[in-house]
C-alpha positions in Angstrom: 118.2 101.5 92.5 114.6 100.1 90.9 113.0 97.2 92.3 109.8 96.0 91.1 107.0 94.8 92.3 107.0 91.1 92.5 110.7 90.6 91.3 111.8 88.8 94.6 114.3 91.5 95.6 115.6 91.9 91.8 117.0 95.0 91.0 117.7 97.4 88.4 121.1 99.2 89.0 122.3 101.9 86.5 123.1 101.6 82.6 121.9 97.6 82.9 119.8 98.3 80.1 120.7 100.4 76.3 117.6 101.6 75.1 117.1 102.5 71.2 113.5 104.2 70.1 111.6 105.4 67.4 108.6 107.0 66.7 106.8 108.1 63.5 103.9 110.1 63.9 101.1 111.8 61.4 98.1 113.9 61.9 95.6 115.4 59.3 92.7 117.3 59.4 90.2 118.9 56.6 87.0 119.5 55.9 84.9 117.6 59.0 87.8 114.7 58.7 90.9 113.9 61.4 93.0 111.6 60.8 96.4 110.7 63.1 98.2 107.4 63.6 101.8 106.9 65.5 104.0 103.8 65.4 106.4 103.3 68.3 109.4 100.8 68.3 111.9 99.8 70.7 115.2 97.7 71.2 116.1 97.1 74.4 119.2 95.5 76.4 119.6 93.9 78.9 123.7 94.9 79.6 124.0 92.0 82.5 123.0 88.8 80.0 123.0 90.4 76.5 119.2 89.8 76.1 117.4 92.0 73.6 113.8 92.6 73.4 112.3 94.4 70.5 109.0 96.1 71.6 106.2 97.5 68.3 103.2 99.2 69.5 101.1 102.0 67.5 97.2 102.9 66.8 95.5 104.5 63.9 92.5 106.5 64.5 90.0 108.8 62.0 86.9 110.9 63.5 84.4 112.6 61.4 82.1 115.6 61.8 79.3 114.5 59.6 77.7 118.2 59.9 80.4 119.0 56.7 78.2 116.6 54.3 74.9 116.7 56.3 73.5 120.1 57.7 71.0 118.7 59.8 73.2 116.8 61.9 74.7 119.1 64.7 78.0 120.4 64.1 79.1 119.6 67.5 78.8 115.4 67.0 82.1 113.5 65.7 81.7 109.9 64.8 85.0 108.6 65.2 86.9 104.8 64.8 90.2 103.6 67.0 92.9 100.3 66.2 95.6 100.1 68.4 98.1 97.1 69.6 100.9 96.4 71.6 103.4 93.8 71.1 105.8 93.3 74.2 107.7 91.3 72.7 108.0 90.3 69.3 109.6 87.5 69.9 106.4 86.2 71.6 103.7 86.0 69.0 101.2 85.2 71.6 101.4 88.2 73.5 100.0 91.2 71.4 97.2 93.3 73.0 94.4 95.0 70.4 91.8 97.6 70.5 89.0 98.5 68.1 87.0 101.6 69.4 84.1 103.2 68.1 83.3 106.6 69.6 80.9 109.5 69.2 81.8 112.6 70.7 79.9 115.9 71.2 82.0 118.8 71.8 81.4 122.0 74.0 82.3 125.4 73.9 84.5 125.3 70.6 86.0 122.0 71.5 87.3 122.8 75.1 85.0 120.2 76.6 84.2 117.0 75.6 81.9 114.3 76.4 82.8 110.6 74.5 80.2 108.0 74.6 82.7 105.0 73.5 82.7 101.0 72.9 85.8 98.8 72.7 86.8 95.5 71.8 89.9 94.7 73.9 92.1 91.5 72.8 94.9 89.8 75.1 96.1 86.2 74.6 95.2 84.0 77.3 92.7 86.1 78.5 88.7 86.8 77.5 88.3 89.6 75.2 86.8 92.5 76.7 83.9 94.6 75.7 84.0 98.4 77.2 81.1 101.0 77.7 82.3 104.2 78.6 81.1 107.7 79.6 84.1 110.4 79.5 84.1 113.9 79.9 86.9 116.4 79.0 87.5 119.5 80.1 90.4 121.9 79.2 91.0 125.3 80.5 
């Protein structure tokens, strides 16, 4: 048994809700250019009252290495640009959530580390749109 936060003791027993989902996905790379996008959709039930909700969300992004046309640039900066939603519900028109990001990332020891200086314009009905500064750093190993 679920209960969530806030739900004034609702709960969430077993197979209450069918679930149907779909996701397309697509990547691309060549020559200093990346490309991926994924689109992500989802029914869902509610078995109790019959309700459906039909959920879309997906984002688009394309980085650069500018190095392949340029030589003087450094071949370790990428230049990249991010659009992303969220729509809940798409029955609700006033409830999709958007991003625009533009990044530049400079990449360490054959792209194992990473450090992103990004900016985002963040978009949610009812609420101020936000504008995002970040400093991230990414390590694998």
């Amino acid at each position: 048994r679920i209960i969530f936060p806030g739900s004034r003791n609702n709960t969430v027993v077993d197979g209450q809700f069918e679930i149907d989902q779909g996701v397309q996905e697509f990547a691309f790379k060549w020559n200093g250019l990346s490309i991926q996008e994924e689109f992500h959709v989802k029914h869902v039930t509610n078995e109790t009252n019959q309700q459906k909700t039909t959920s879309y969300g997906a984002y688009a992004q394309v980085g650069y290495l500018p190095h392949a046309l340029i030589d003087f640039i450094p071949k370790e900066l990428e230049i990249a640009y991010r659009y992303a939603f969220v729509d809940p519900n798409e029955a609700l028109r006033s409830d999709v959530l958007r991003e625009h990001t533009v990044a530049a990332n400079w990449f360490f020891a054959m792209h194992r580390n990473k450090l992103t200086l990004d900016y985002s314009h963040l978009t949610q009905p009812g609420f101020t749109p936000e504008d995002r500064v970040r400093l991230q750093w990414d390590v694998s190993f």
